[in-house]
ZASE-970437 format. One line per field, with one value per residue (C-alpha): x, y, z; residue number from 1. Coordinates in Angstrom, 3 decimals. Example, Ala and Ser with C-alpha at 12.3 -4.5 7.8 and 13.67 -1.06 7.14 Angstrom:
! ZASE-970437
px = [12.300, 13.670]
py = [-4.500, -1.060]
pz = [7.800, 7.140]
seq = [1, 2]
//
This chain:
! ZASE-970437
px = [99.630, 96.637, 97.306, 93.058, 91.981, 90.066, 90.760, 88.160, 88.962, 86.835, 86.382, 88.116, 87.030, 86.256, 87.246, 85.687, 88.990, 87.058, 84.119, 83.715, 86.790, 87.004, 89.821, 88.914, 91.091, 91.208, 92.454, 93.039, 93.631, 97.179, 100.361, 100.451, 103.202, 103.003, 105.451, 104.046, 102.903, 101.648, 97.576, 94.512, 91.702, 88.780, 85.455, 82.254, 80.538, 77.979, 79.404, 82.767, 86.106, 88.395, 92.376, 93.174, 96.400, 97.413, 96.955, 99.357, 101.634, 101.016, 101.436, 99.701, 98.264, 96.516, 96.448, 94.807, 92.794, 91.764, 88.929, 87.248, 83.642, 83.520, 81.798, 79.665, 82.330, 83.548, 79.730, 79.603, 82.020, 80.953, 77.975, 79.871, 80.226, 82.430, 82.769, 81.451, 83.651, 84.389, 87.324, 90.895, 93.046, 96.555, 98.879, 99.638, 102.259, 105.870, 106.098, 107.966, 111.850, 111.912, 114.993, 116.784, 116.708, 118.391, 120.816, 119.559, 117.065, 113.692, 110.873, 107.082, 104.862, 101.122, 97.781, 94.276, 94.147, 97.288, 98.395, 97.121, 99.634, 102.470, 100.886, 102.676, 106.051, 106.185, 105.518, 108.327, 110.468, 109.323, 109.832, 113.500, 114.295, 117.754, 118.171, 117.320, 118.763, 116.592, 112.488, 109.906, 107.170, 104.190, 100.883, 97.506, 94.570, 91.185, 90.035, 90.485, 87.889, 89.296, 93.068, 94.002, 95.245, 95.316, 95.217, 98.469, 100.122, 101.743, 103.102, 105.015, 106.030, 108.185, 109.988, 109.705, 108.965, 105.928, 104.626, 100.360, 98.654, 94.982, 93.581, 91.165, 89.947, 86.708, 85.307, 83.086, 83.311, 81.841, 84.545, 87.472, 89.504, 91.803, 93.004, 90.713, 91.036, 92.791, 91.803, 91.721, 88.684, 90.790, 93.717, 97.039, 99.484, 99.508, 97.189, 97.962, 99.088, 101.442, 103.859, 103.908, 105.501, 108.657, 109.706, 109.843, 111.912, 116.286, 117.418, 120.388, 119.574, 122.277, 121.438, 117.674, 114.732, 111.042, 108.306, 105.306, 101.162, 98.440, 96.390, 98.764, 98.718, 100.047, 102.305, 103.388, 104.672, 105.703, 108.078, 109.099, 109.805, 112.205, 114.288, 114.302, 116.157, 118.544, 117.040, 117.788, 114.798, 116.243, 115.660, 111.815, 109.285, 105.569, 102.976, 99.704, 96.175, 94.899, 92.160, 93.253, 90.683, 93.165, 96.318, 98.314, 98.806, 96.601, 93.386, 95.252, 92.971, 95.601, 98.473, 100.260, 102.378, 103.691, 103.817, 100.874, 100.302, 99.213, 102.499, 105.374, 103.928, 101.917, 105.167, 107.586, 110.835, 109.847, 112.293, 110.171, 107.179, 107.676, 106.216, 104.309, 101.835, 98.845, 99.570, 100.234, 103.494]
py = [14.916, 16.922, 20.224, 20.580, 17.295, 16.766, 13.961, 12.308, 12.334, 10.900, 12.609, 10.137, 12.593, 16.289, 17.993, 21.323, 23.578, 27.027, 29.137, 28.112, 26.136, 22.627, 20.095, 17.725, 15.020, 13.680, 10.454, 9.461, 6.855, 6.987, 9.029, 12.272, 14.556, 17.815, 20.219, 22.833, 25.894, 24.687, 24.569, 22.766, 23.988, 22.082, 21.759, 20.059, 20.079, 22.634, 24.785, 25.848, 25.602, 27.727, 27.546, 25.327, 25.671, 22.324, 21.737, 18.615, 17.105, 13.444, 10.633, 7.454, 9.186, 11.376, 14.732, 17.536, 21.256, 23.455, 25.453, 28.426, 28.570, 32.780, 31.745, 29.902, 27.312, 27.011, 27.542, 24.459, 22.423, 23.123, 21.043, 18.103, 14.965, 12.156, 9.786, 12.492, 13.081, 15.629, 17.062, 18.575, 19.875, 20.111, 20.419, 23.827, 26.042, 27.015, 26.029, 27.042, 26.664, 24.139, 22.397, 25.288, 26.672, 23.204, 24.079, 27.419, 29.055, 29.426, 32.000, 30.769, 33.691, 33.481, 35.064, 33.387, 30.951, 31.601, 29.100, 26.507, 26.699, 27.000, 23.676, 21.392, 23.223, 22.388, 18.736, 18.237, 19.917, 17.846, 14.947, 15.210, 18.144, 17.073, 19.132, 22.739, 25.184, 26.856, 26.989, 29.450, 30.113, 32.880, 32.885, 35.354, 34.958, 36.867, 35.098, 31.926, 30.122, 31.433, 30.082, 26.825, 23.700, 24.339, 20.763, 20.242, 23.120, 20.916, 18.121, 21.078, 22.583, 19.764, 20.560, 24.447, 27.251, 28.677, 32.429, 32.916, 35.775, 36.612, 40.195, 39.887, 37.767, 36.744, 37.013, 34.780, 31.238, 27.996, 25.327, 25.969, 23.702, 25.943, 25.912, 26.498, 29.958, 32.436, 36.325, 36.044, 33.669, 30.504, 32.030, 31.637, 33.255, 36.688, 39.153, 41.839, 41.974, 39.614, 42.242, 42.697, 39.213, 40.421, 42.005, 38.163, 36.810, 36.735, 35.880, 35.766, 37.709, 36.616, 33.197, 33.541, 32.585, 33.851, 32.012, 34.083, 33.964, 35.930, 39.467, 40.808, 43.721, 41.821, 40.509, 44.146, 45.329, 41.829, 41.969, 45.327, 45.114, 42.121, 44.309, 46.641, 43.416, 42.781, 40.026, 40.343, 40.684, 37.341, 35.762, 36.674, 34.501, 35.425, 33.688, 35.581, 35.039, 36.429, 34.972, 31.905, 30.415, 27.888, 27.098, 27.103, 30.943, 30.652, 32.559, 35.857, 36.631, 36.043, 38.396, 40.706, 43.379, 41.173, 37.931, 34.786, 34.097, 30.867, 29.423, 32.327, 31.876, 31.678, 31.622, 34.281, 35.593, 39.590, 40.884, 39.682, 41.449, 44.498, 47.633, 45.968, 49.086, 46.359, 45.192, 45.923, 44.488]
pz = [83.103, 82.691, 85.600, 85.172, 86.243, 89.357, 91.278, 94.270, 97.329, 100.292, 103.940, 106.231, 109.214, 110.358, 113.223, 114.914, 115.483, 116.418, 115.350, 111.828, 111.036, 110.141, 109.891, 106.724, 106.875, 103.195, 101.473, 97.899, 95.520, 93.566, 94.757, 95.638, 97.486, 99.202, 100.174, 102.839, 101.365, 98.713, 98.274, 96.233, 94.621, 96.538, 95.257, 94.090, 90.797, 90.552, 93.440, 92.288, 94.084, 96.142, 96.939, 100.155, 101.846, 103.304, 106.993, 106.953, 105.943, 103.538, 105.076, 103.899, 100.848, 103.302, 103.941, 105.451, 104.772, 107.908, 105.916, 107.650, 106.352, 104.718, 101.311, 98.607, 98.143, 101.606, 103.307, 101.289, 102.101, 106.285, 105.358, 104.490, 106.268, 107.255, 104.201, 101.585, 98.580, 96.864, 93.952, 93.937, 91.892, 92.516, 94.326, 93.317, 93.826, 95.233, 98.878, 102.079, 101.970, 104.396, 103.352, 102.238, 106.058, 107.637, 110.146, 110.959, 113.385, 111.813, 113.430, 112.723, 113.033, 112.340, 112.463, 112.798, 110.274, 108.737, 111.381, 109.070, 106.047, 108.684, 110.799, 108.171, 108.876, 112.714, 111.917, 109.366, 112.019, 115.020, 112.626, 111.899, 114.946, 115.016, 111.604, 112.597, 115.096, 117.526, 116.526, 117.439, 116.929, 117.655, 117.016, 117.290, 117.262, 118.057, 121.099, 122.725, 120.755, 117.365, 118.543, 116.253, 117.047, 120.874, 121.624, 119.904, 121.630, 124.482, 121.861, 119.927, 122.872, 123.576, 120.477, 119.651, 121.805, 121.692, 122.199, 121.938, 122.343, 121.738, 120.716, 123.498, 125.945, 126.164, 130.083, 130.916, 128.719, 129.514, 131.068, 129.309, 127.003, 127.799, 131.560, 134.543, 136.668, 136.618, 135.478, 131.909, 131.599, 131.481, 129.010, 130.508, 127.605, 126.250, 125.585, 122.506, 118.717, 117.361, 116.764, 120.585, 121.283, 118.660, 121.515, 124.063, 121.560, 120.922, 117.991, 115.785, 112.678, 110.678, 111.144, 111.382, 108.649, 109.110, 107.425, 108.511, 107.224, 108.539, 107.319, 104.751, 106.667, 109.719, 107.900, 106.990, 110.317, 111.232, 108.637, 109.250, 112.926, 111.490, 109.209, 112.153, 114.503, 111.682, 109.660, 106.084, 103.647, 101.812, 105.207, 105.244, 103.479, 103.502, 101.906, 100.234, 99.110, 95.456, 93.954, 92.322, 89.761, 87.497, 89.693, 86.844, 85.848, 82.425, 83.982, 85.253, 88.170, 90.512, 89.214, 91.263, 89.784, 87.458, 89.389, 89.515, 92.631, 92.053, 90.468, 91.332, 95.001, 97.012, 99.538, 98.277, 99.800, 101.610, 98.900, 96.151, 97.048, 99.312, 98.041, 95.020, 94.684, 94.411, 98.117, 101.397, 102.215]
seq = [1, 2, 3, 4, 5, 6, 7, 8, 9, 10, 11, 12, 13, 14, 15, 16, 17, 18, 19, 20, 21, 22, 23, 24, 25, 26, 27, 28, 29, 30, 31, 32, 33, 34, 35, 36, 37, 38, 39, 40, 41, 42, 43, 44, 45, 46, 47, 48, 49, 50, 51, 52, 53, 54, 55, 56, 57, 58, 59, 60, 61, 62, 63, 64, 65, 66, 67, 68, 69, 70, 71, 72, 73, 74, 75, 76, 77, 78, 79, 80, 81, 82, 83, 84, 85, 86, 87, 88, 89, 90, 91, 92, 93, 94, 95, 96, 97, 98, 99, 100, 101, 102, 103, 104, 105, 106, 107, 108, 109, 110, 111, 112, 113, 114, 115, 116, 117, 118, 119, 120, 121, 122, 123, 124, 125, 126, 127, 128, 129, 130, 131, 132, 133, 134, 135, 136, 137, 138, 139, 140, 141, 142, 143, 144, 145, 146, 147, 148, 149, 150, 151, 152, 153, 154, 155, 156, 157, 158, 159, 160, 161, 162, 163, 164, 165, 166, 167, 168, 169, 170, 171, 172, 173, 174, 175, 176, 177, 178, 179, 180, 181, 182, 183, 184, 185, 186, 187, 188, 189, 190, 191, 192, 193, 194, 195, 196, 197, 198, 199, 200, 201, 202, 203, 204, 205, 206, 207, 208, 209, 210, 211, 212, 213, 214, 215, 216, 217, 218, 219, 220, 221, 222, 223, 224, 225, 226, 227, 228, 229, 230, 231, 232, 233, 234, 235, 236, 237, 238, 239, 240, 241, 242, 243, 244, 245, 246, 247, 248, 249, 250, 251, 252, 253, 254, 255, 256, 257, 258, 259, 260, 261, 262, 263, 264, 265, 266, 267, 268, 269, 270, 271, 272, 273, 274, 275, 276, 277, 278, 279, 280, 281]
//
């Protein structure tokens, strides 16, 4: 099997999740499996590609990428519409320890659209719930319009608990999707840093796994204010961004201190990574 080869896939449908971020909701011919965590390289010809965490997880040979438009490649791919095709390569990667954590408690923390890698997580959970302990997770975002997934929130909630929090909130938006009333402009949960919400939460450390995406340098205190409850640094799983060019650790520009982040990751265990003089964790 040829790692390198592209392979067509067709835009089934798009969906507007905040201020330039897009749900592309892919299908293609063939198999093809997924675990969550892992990530393509999406592209067209003539443009150039760039590494895509999956959104979802397969089902019917489908699959999803929440892309936030920052760049050439992505700009790019915003313009797209329903029924367009365009190339992948993968899947790529070392993925979340999902069914390494069965049986125990597992802590979802996120940040902006970090929520997107972890999305596939909460719906192989809710899909077989009956096989993990006690689920949380929290998530941050900017504003209300940059939150994720909010329309999903209530579904999930009937399986996980859920702790939001925005970094502000903005004052006067149009009807929100949100809620109606109240003083925060239609926002009903928290208002603060992630790390804040560490403090809403009980947990058993011992028994306790974190998978947690975001700003490396929220993931930084995240993680540290989890040592700090007793969690053990085996128990912490992060997952980082390098820039990844191949997928298959042959072009080097994703290296870190040693490691590719493209093949040895991008998910790694907190133990793996902390104090790597090239990053922040």
């Amino acid at each position: 099997m040829n790692q390198l080869k592209p392979l067509k896939a067709r835009i089934k449908d798009i969906k507007l999740e905040a201020e330039d971020v897009k749900t592309y909701i892919l299908s293609i011919e063939g198999s093809f499996a997924a675990i969550p965590g892992q990530f393509n390289m999406v592209g067209y010809p003539g443009v150039g590609e760039a590494p895509i965490s999956f959104s979802s997880i397969v089902r019917n040979k489908c699959f999803e990428h929440t892309i936030k438009a920052v760049g050439r490649v992505t700009g790019f791919l915003n313009g797209l519409k329903k029924w367009d095709k365009l190339l992948i390569r993968g899947p790529y990667g070392r993925g979340w320890p999902v069914n390494h954590v069965k049986g125990r408690d597992i802590l979802l923390i996120a940040g902006g659209v970090g929520l997107a890698p972890i999305r596939p997580v909460v719906q192989m959970i809710l899909a077989k719930r009956e096989l993990f302990g006690d689920v949380s997770l929290i998530y941050g975002a900017k504003n209300e319009k940059n939150a994720l997934f909010m329309n999903e929130f209530d579904e999930w909630g009937k399986g996980i608990s859920l702790h939001l929090t925005v970094d502000e909130v903005i004052q006067h938006p149009p009807v929100s999707r949100l809620g109606k009333g109240g003083n925060k402009g239609g926002w009903k949960h928290n208002v603060g840093l992630v790390t804040d919400l560490l403090d809403k939460i009980r947990i058993k450390p011992e028994n306790t796994f974190a998978f947690i995406c975001g700003p490396e340098i929220m993931m930084r205190f995240i993680c540290r204010g989890l040592l700090m409850m007793g969690i053990a640094q085996s128990q912490l799983y992060v997952s980082l961004e390098r820039r990844m060019k191949c997928g298959i650790a042959h072009c080097g520009h994703c290296q870190h201190f040693g490691l590719f982040v493209c093949k040895d990751g991008p998910v790694f265990s907190y133990d793996e990574v902390r104090g790597l003089p090239d990053g922040l964790l």
